[in-house]
Structures are given as structure tokens and as C-alpha cells.
C-alpha positions in Angstrom: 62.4 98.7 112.8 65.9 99.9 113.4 68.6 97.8 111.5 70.1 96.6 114.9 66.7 95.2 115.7 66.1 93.4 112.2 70.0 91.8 113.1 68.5 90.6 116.2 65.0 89.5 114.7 67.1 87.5 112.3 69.5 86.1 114.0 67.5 83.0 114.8 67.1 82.6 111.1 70.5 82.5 109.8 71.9 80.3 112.7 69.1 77.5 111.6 70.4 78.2 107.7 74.2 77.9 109.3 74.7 73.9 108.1 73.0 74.4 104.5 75.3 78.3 104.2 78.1 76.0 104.8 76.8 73.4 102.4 75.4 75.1 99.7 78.5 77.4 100.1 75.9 80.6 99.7 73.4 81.7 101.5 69.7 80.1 100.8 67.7 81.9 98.4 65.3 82.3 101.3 67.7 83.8 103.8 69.2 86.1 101.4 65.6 87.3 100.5 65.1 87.6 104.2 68.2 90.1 104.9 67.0 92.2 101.8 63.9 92.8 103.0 64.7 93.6 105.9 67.2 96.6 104.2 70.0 95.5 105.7 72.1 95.5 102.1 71.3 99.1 102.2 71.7 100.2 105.3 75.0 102.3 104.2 73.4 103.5 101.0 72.3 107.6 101.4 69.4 108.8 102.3 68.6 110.9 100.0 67.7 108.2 97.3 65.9 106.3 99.9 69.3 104.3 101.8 69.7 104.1 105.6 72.8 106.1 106.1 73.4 103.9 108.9 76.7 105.5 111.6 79.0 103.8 111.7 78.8 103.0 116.0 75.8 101.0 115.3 76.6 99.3 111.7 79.6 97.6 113.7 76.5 96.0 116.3 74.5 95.3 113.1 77.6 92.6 111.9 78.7 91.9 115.0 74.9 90.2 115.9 74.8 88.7 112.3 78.6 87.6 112.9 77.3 85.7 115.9 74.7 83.8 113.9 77.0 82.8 111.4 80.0 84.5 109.9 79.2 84.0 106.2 76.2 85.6 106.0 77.6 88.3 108.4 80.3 88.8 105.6 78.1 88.7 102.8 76.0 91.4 104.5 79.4 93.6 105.1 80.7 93.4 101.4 77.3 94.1 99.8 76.2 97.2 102.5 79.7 98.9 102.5 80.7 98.5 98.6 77.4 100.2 98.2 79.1 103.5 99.7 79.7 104.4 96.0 76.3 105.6 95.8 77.3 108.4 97.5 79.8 108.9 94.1 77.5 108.7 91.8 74.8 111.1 90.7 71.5 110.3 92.6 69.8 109.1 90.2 72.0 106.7 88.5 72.7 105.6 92.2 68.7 104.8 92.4 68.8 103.0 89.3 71.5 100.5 90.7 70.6 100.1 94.4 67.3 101.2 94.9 65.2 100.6 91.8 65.6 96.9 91.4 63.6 94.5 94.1 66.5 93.5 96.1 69.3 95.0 94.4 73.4 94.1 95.5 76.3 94.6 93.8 79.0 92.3 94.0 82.8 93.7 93.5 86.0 92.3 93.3 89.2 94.3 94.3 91.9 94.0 91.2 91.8 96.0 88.3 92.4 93.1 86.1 90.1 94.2 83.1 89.7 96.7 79.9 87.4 99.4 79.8 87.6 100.9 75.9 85.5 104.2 75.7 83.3 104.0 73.2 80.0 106.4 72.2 78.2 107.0 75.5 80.1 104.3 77.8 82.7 101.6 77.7 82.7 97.7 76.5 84.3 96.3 79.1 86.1 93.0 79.3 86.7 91.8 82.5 88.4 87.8 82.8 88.4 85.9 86.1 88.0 89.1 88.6 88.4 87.4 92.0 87.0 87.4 95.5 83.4 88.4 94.2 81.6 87.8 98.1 77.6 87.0 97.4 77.8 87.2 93.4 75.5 84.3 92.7 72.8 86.4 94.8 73.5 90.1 92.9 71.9 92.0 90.4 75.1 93.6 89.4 78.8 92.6 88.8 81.3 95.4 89.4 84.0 94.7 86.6 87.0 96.4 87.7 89.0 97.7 84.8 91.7 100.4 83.4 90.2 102.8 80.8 91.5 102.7 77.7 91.0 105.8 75.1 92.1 105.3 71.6 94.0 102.6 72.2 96.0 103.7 75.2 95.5 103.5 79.5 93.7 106.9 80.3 95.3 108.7 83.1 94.2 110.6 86.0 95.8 113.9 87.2 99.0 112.6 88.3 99.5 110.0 86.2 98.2 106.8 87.5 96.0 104.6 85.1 92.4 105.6 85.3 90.7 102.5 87.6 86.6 102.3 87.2 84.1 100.1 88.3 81.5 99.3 86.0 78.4 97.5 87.0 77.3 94.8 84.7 73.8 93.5 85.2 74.2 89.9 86.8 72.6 88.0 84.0 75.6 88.9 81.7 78.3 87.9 83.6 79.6 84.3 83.9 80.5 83.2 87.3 83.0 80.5 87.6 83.2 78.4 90.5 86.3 78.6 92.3 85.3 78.8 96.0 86.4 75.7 97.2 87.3 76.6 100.7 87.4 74.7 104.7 86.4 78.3 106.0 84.1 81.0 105.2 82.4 78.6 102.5 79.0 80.7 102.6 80.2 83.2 101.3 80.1 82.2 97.8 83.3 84.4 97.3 83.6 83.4 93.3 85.3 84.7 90.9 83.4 86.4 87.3 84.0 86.9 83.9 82.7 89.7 81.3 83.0 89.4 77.6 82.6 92.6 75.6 79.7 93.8 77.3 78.4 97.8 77.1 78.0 100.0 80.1 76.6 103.3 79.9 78.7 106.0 81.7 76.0 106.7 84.2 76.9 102.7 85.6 80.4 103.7 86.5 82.6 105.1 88.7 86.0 105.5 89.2 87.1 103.3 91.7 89.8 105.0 93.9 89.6 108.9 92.9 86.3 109.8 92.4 84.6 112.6 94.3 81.8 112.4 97.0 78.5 113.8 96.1 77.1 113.5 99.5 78.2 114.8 102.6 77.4 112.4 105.5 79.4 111.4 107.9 79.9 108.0 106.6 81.1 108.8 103.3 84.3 110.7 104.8 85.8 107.8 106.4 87.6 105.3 104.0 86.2 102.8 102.5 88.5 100.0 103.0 88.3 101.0 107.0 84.7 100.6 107.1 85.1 97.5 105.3 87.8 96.6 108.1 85.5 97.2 111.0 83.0 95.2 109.7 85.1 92.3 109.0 86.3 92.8 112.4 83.1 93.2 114.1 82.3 89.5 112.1 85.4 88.1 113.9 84.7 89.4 117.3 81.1 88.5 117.0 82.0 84.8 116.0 84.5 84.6 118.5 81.3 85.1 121.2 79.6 82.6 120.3 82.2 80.4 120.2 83.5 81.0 123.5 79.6 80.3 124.7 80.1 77.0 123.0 82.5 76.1 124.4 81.2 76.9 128.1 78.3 75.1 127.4 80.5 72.3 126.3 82.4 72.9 129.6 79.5 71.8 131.9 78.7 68.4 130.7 82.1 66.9 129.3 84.6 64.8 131.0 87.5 64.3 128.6 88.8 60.9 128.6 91.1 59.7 131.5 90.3 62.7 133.6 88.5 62.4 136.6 86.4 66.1 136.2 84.5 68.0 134.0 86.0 70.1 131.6 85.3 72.9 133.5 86.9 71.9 137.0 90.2 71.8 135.3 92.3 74.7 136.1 94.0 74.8 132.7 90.6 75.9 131.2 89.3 78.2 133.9 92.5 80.1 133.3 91.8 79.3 129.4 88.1 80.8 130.2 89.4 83.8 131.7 92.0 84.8 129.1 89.4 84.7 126.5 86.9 86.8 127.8 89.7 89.3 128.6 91.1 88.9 124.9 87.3 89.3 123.9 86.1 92.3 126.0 89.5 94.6 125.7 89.4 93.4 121.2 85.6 94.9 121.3 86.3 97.6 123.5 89.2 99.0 121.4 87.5 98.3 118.2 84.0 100.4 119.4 86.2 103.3 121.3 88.0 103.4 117.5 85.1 103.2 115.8 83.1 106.4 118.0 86.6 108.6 117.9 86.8 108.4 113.5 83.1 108.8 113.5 82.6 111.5 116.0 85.5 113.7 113.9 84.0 112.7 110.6 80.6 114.4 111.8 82.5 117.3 112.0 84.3 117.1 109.0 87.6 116.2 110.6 88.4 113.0 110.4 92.7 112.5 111.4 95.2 110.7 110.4 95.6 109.3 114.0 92.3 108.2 113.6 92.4 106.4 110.9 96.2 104.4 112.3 93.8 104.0 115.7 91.0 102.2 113.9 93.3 100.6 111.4 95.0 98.3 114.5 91.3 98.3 116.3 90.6 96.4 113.0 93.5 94.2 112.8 94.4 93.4 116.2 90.1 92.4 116.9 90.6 89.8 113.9 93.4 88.5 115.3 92.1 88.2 119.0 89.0 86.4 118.1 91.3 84.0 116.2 93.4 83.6 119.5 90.4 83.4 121.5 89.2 80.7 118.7 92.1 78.5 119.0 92.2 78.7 122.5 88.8 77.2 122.5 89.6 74.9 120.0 92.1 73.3 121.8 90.7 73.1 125.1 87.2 71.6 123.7 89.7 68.3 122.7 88.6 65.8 119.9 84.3 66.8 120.0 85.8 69.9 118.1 87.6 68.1 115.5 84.0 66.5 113.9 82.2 68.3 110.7 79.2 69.9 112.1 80.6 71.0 115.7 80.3 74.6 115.7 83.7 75.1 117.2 84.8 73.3 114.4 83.1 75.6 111.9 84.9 79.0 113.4 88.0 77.1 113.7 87.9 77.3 110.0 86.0 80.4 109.7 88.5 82.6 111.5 91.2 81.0 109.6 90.3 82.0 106.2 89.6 85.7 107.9 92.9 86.0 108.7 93.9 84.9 105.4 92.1 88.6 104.4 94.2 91.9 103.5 92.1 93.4 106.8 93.6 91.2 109.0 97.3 91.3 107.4 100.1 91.1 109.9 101.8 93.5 108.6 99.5 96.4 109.4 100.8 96.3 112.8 103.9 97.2 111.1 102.5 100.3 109.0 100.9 101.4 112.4 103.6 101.3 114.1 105.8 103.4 111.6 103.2 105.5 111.5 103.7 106.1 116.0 107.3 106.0 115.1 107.0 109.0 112.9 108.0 107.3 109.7 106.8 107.8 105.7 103.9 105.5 105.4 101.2 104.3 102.6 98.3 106.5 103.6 96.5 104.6 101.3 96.7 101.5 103.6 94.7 103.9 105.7 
């Protein structure tokens, strides 16, 4: 079964689970088992130690159908599958060891180099306090501390001079995760933070985080991280944004809004509403997939520009911020049925709100893209 088909197979699944996800801000043991099984945490990991080396064209459906069910577990799925591009970093078979070998493995990361790394004989003790944003960590079988190195007592260096960043992956069990998702949107996610006290990691369960070199040479590893990352969370936006839009119709057709003498959907205000948003909805996705086949067509040839990568940074940014227009929209057409706990427009409302909130759907990348038409320095890094 492609991955797009076990989406779609599962898709009934994890919009049942949507009420206790929201609940039990994670996902249910049950679901989470369901998605593992079905490989779709490892759909991005290489194939040569047994991954799916998915393209990128079709990983964007995969989230966007999960995004539809619900856009926790789409999220969770998008962290877990595209952190676990490192593999292709990492010797093979330390890669194995950490994604393949253990029954279900994920990794859960977290994005600041907050912690210390000392070298030490064979590998690092690492201690790692309060490392944020941590998407899924209750459900992984390893934590990636994010830490500086330090050697004999002072920050390592790379090449140029910047501090020496790694990740090193702590088995779950020895790790303390502190509870600090308390959140109106995206509660699912289980986006914790995590502690690490003095723990060892061998050398072979690290990697450095921003400069090491691929060891594979698909077409997925040449396009960055963080905009594979951003098409996902976009594609989790977009898909979200579907389904409420299809909410809302439905709603449309059997509601007559107090002291009005139609339907909602006679009104003229939200036909025009209607309209706008499957405009908004259609050109968001459209950009985002002609983006997303451009940087990966190039990056099958090796060739991936930095056009490319401005092109599918704004795809990225300007879908998330659509389906929150779109959302909104919605939102305020559908009145005061929206404004209840358990009203699915209610849920995205939120949602989409704390996905905005995210660095890949920052204003100000609008901003770096446009400096970057205008023909001025920019942070390549951004892209």
C-alpha cells in the first residue's frame, strides 16, 4: 500500500480519535500505533536501510489528507517523518539502529541548542534542561537533546567558527518530559518540552545538527530541511482549511441564523464568502504543489536554485496564511454554533491560530522573499 493510500485508509480513524487528540492533548496510544504501522513516520527515512524515500509531490498529499482528519495528528506525523531526514547523515547502520530497528521507532526534536554536550571517551554526557517544542515526545523512543559541544572545557568549533551544534538521541525512557502544553489550538500535539540530566550518548547516536554532510544521495535529502518541514506544515493548513470550508457548507444548508428570514446559504454575504474561499483555497494549494514539483524536479537533477527555494519558501508561508483567512472567514460567517467546544469550526479556529504562531508561517518571510526579488543580501539560511 502506497503511503497516500494508508493516509486515506486512515483517515476515518483519526477523525473519530479527533475529540479525545484534543482531550488527551496526544494522540491515543491506539492511533499512534495505527500510523506506525502503517510506515507513515518513515516514509522520508532512505531506502537503503529499509525507509520509504517518499518525493516530496506526494508527501505533501500524504499530510494534506491526514491534515483533513485532524491537524494534530497531521503535525505529529510531519515532525516525526521529516526530522527523520538525518538518517540520511548518519552512517547506515547507526541510522537502522535509531529508526528502523526498534518496533515503532520516532524521534522527537526540539529546535534550540539550549544544552551541553562534554566529549568524553567514545561519546558525550549531555545535559540538556527544558528543550522546547518537543511535537509527539510522550509517543518516541528517542529524545533529540540539542546541545553545543564542549571539548576540555571550552565550545568546539566548526570550520568557520560557529559553536559546534549536535543532536544527540537519548532513548525516551531517560528523559523527563515536563508538561507544558497548555494550549486552545494544536492541543494534540503533545508539543512538550524535555529534560536530560548527565546522560551518555555514544558518538554513533549523533549528528551535528546544521553542518553535517549527506550520506545519501536522493532527491529528498538536497532540499532543506526546514522547507520540507514548511510544506508539510503548510499542506496541514491547507488540508484543514478543506474541511473546514465543507463544514461550513454543510452548516450552510440547514441553518437560519436568528432574525433572518433565509438560510445561511441564501444570503449573499456568504455566497460571496463561499466563493472567496474556494478561490483563496484552490490558488494557496496550487502555488504550494507547482513550488513543491519545480524544487523537486531540480533536486532530482542535482540542481536545486536559489529561486526555488524563495518560490517554495512564500508557497509555504502564504498557504498557512490563506487557510487561516479562509478559516476566519468561515468562522465568522458560521455565527455563534461556531463559538461552542466541540464544533469543528471551532477546533480549526484554534488550530490555525497556533500555526500561524509557528516560525513557518512568520510574517516576515514575505519580507526576506521579497528582498530576495528585490535583489538584496538575505539570510540564505531562512531558506
Amino acid at each position: 500500500m502506497s503511503a497516500l493510500e494508508a493516509a486515506r485508509k486512515l483517515a476515518p480513524q483519526i477523525r473519530a480519535s479527533a475529540d479525545e487528540i484534543d482531550r488527551q492533548r496526544e494522540l491515543p496510544r491506539a492511533l499512534f500505533e495505527a500510523i506506525a504501522d502503517a510506515g507513515l513516520f518513515h516514509v522520508a527515512v532512505p531506502r537503503a536501510i529499509g525507509g520509504g524515500e517518499i518525493d516530496l509531490p506526494t508527501y505533501v498529499q500524504v499530510i494534506e489528507e491526514i491534515g483533513k482528519a485532524d491537524a494534530s495528528t497531521a503535525w505529529v506525523v510531519n515532525q516525526g517523518a521529516i526530522y527523520a531526514t538525518y538518517a540520511a547523515r548518519m552512517p547506515r547502520a547507526a541510522a537502522k539502529k535509531i529508526w528502523i530497528d526498534p518496533p515503532r521507532a520516532v524521534v522527537a526534536n526540539t529546535p534550540a541548542a539550549t544544552g551541553k554536550a562534554v566529549v568524553v571517551p567514545g561519546g558525550y554526557r549531555v545535559t540538556a534542561e527544558r528543550q522546547g517544542f518537543s511535537t509527539g515526545c510522550r509517543h518516541a523512543t528517542w529524545v533529540a537533546a540539542h546541545a553545543q559541544v564542549i571539548d576540555n572545557g571550552k565550545v568546539r568549533s566548526e570550520p568557520d567558527g560557529t559553536p559546534e551544534l549536535r543532536y544527540l538521541l537519548v532513548p525516551a525512557g531517560e528523559a523527563e518530559v515536563l508538561d507544558t502544553w497548555h494550549t486552545r489550538g494544536m492541543r494534540g500535539t503533545g508539543t512538550h518540552h524535555f529534560s536530560v540530566h548527565d546522560v551518555f550518548v555514544p558518538e554513533e547516536r549523533t549528528v551535528r545538527s546544521a553542518t553535517a554532510p549527506l550520506l545519501e544521495d536522493g532527491p529528498l535529502y538536497k532540499i532543506p530541511r526546514t522547507l520540507c518541514f514548511a510544506s508539510g506544515d503548510a499542506a496541514v493548513a491547507l488540508g484543514m482549511a478543506r474541511t473546514c470550508l465543507e463544514t461550513f457548507t454543510e452548516l450552510a444548508g440547514s441553518k437560519t441564523p436568528r432574525a433572518m428570514p433565509n438560510l445561511l446559504r441564501e444570503q449573499s454575504m456568504v455566497q460571496v464568502s463561499v466563493g472567496q474561499c474556494e478561490a483563496w483555497l484552490r490558488s494557496g494549494r496550487a502555488f504550494l504543489m507547482e513550488a513543491v514539483r519545480e524544487i523537486w524536479e531540480s533536486a532530482t537533477r542535482n540542481a536545486v536554485t536559489l529561486e526555488q527555494r524563495a518560490n517554495l519558501r512564500i508557497a509555504t508561508t502564504h498557504g498557512i496564511r490563506l487557510a487561516a483567512q479562509i478559516i476566519d472567514t468561515v468562522y465568522n460567517a458560521a455565527g455563534a454554533t461556531a463559538a461552542y467546544d466541540g464544533n469543528l469550526i471551532q477546533r480549526h479556529f484554534q488550530d490555525i491560530h497556533v500555526i500561524t504562531q509557528h516560525l513557518q508561517g512568520r510574517l516576515a518571510h514575505y519580507e526576506l522573499a521579497g528582498r530576495y526579488w528585490l535583489g538584496l543580501p538575505i539570510d540564505q539560511a531562512r531558506l
